[in-house]
N, C-alpha and C positions, 0 to 999 in steps of 0.2 A: 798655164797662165804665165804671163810675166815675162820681164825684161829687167834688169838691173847692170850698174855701178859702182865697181869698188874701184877705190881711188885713194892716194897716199897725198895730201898737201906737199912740196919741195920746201916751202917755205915755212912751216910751224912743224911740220909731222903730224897732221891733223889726219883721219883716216874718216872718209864717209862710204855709205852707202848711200844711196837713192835708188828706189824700184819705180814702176807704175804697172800698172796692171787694169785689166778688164774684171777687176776680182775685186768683192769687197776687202776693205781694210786690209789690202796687199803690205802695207806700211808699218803693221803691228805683226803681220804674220814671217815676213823676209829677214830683215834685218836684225843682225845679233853682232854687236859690236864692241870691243874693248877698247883701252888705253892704248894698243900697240896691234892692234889684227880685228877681225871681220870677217864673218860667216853670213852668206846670202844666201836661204835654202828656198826651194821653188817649184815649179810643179807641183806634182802631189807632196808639199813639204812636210820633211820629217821637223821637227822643232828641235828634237835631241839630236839632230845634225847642227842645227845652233847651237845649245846651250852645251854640250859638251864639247863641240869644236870650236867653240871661243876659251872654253876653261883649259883644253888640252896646249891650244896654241899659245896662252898665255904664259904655258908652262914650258914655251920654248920647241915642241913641236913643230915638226914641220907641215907645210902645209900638204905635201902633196904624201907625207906617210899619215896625216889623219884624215884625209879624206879616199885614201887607199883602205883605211880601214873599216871607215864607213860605209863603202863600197861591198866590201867582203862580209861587212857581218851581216845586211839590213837584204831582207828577201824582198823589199822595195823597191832596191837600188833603181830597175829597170824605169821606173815612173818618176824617178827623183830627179834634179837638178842642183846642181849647188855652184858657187864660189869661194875663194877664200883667199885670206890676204895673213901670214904668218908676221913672229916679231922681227923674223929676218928681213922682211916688206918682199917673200916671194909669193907670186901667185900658184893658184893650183883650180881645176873647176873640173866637173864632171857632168856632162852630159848621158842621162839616160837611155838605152836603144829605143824604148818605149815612150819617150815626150811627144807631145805630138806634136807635127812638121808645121810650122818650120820652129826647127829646135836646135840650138848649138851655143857655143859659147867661143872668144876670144879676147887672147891673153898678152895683153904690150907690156912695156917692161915696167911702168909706173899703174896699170892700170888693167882690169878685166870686166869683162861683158858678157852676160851669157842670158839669154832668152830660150821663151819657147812658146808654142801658138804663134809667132809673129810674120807677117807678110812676108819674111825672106831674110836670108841673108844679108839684105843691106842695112838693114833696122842696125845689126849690131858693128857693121860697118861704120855707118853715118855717125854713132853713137861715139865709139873710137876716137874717129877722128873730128869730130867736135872737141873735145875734151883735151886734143893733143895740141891742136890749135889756139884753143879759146884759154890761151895762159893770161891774157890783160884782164882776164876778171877775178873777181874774189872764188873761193874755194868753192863756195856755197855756191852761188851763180853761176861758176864755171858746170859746174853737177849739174845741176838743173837743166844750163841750155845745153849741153851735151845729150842729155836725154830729150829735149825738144828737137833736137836735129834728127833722134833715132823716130820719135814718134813722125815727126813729118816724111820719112823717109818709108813709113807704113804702120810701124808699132804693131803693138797686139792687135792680130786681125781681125779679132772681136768687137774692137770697140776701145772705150774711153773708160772708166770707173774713180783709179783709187790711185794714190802716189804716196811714196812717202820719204825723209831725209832723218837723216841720224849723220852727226858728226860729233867727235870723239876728239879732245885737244888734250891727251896723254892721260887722261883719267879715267877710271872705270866709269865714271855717271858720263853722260852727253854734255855737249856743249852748248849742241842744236838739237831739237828731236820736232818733225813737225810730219802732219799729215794731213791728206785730205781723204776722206775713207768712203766717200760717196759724191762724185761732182763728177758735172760733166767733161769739164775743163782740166783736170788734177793736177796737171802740171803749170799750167796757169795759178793755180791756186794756189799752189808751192811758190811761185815767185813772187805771186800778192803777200802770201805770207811773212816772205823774208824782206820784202818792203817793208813790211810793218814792223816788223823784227828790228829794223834800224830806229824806230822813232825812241824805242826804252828799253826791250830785252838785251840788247848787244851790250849796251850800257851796264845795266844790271851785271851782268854776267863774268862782268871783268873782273866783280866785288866774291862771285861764287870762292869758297873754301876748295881747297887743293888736297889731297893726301901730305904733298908736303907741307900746308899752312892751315891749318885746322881750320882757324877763325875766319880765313877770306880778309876782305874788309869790311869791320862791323860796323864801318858807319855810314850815310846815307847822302854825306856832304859831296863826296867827287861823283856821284852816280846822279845826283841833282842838275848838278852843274855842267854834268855833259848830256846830259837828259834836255835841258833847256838852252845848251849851244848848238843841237840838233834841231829843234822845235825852230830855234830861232833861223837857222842855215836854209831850211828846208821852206821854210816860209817867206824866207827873202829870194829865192830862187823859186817862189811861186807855184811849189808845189803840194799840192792837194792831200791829204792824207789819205790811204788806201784802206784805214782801219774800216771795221763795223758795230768798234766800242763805243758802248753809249754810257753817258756822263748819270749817275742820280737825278732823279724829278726832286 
């Protein structure tokens, strides 16, 4: 199953992944991502190729000696797929002999892609170079239409299912974490998402506690205020809300 996205922001150091998949909840199952690195496990995924290859590389490992070792220890290895993005920002990915075709992975120097089940090698092509090109968008949108280009170019040959985004702005918690775990559309539904995302979570989120700032900001006044210079921007520029939140009767 699957297709994925690991990518370093130039501008903050923001580190996402984005998958989709013909798979349920591809979005809860892929993505394992830290403060500074990112582990995308795939195919028949191991999870402890996540959670122990985010904690190794956190620890300053490198990426292509812990997923050498993952490699070696796991009688799996053959059925496995991974990615991985270390604190140094180098990539590493392994492709299984056993994925099934079309199966592979590609490594640019800001950015790696690796699928399998998918129409072909240009799925992870297209994906590439979306992402290398489409610098005039935000980090998050840039993900997104980057895997739109791969999906239009054929995606999982299967079908349509499940999508998911995680971004990471130097802290262990997300920044962003959104999914769509059953739609037809999921990648559609990842951009509806982050549309809506802009009317109050962006806002919010600026207020989020830090490692270095315990508290965040604990009060409610600047996140108001930019809560309702949005409302107001968006609505003089006559744009519709994309939400499906409903107000109390």
């Amino acid at each position: 199953m699957t297709f994925s996205l690991i990518a370093k922001d130039p501008a903050d150091g923001a580190i996402g992944v984005i998958v989709a998949s013909r798979f349920f909840a591809c979005g809860a199952a892929v993505p394992y991502v830290g403060a500074a690195v990112a582990v995308a496990t795939q195919a028949f995924c191991n999870p402890v190729w996540g959670t122990e290859g985010r904690r190794r590389l956190t620890m300053a490992e490198t990426a292509q000696d812990v997923l050498g070792d993952f490699v070696r220890r796991d009688a799996g290895q053959a059925i496995r797929q991974a990615h991985m993005l270390d604190a140094q920002g180098n990539f590493a990915a392994h492709t299984g002999a056993d994925c099934v075709d079309w199966a592979g992975h590609l490594i640019a120097q800001d950015h790696s892609v690796a699928g399998n089940m998918l129409a072909g090698p240009e799925v992870l092509k297209a994906t590439s170079e979306a992402y290398a090109t489409r610098t005039d968008l935000p980090f998050a949108q840039r993900l997104i239409a980057a895997m739109q280009a791969g999906e239009a170019a054929g995606g999982d040959k299967r079908g349509r299912q499940a999508a998911g985004l995680v971004i990471h702005r130097g802290e262990d918690h997300p920044w962003l974490d959104i999914r769509a775990d059953d739609h037809s559309d999921p990648l559609g539904e990842l951009a509806r998402l982050w549309d809506v995302a802009q009317e109050r979570y962006v806002h919010f989120a600026k207020a989020m506690p830090t490692a270095a700032n315990f508290s965040g900001l604990p009060t409610r006044e600047g996140i108001d205020a930019d809560i309702q210079r949005a409302e107001a921007a968006r609505k003089a520029a006559g744009i519709i809300s994309r939400s499906y939140a409903t107000d109390a009767e």
